[in-house]
N, C-alpha and C positions, 0 to 999 in steps of 0.2 A: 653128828653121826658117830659119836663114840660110846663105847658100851660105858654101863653106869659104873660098870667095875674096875672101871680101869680110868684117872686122870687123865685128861688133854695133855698133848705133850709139854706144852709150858707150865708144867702143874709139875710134872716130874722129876724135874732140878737140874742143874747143870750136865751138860754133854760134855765129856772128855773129849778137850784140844782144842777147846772151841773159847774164843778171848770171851769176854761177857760181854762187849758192845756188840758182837753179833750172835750172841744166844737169843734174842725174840727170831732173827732170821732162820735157823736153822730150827726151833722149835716149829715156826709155821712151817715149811720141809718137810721135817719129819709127818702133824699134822695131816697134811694133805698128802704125803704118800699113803697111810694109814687110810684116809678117810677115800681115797679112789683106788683103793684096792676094794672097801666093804660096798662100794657105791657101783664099781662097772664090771668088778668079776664076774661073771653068771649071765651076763646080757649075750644076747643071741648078736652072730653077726648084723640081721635086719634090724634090731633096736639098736645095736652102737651105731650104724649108717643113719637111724632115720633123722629126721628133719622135723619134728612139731611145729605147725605153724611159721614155717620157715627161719625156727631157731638153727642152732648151728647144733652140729649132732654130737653125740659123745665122743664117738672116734675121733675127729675135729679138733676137741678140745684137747684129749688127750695127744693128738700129734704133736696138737700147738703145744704145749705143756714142754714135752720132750724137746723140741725146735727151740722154742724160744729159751729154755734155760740154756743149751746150748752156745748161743748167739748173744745172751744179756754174760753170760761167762768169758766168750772173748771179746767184748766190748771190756770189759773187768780187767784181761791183762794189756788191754791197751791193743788188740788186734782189730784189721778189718774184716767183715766177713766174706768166704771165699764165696767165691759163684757157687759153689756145691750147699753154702750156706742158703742163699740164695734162693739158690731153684729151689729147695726144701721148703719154701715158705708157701709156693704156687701151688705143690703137692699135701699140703695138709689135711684140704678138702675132701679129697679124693681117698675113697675106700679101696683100691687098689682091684688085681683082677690075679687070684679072690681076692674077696674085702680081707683087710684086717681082722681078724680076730680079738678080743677083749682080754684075752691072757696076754699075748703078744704087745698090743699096744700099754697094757698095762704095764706090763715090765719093761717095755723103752723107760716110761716116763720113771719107774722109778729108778731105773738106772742114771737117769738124766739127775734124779734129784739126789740120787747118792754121790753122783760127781758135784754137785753144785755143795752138799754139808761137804766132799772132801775138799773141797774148793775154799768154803770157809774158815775150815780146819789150818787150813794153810797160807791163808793171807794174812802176812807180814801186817800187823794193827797200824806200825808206822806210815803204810802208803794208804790207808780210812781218807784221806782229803786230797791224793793224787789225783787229778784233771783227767778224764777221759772225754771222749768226743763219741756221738751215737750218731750213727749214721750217714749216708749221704749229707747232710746240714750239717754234719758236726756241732750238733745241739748239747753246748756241754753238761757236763755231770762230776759225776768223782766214785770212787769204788766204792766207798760207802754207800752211794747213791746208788746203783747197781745192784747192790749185791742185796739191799733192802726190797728195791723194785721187783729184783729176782723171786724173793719171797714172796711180795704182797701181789706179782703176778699167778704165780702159781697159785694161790690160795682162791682168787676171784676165778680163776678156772675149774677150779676143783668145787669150786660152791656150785660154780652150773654142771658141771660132771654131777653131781649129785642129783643137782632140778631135773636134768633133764632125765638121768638115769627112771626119777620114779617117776616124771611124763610117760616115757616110752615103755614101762610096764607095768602104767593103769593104761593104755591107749591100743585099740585094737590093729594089727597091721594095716596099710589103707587108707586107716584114717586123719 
């Protein structure tokens, strides 16, 4: 989804403040802020709610987007999440009353992903292999591990923010 004229952002060279073991992380970031902003701006409230074939709808992804960096961020400094983390997980589905709007959820997410490059920007390179624990299980990991996942989650969300964006406007409402 990137114009011809312009390099993908790992094309573009280094980011200021940014260590180089995590410049692929924060070039996908950037990436996928860029590419769901050209992919869900303009989408009507009914196509960011719809459902194709019982895919998950674009609003959806983008909550999830904004939610999950969120939550994979305080997994990062070693917190648990709060029940407001939580119940935000239950609500992502849900188009709200009214629904979200496609400017609005748009700019959650990339506010989420502006905190996640400041996030990068500012971890200490030394704690890269610090032990963290995810979730209920305490299924270990480490910040490097995280903050990579961070990345390589956003981007597989952002590939289907994009599917789904040009399903729901070749597809008639309805159907």
């Amino acid at each position: 989804m990137t114009t011809p004229t312009r390099p993908e952002a790992w094309l573009r060279g280094p980011i200021p403040g940014i260590d180089p073991r995590l410049m692929p992380a924060a070039h996908a970031l950037i990436q996928a802020a860029e590419d769901l902003e050209r992919a869900a701006l303009g989408l009507t409230p009914a196509e960011l709610w719809r459902t194709p074939a019982g895919a998950a709808s674009v609003g959806f992804h983008l909550k999830h987007i904004a939610g999950s960096i969120t939550r994979l961020l305080a997994y990062a400094r070693g917190e648990r999440l709060t029940p407001e983390q939580l119940q935000a997980i239950a609500l992502e589905r849900e188009p709200g009353d009214p629904p979200s709007g496609a400017p609005e959820l748009v700019r959650r997410a990339r506010e989420s992903i502006d905190r996640a490059i400041d996030a990068l920007r500012h971890t200490d390179p030394a704690t890269l292999f610090d032990a963290r624990a995810i979730g209920r299980q305490a299924l270990p990991t480490n910040v490097l591990g995280l903050l990579f996942h961070l990345a390589e989650h956003t981007q597989r969300h952002t590939g289907q923010v994009i599917t789904t964006a040009k399903i729901v406007r070749g597809t008639p409402a309805g159907a």
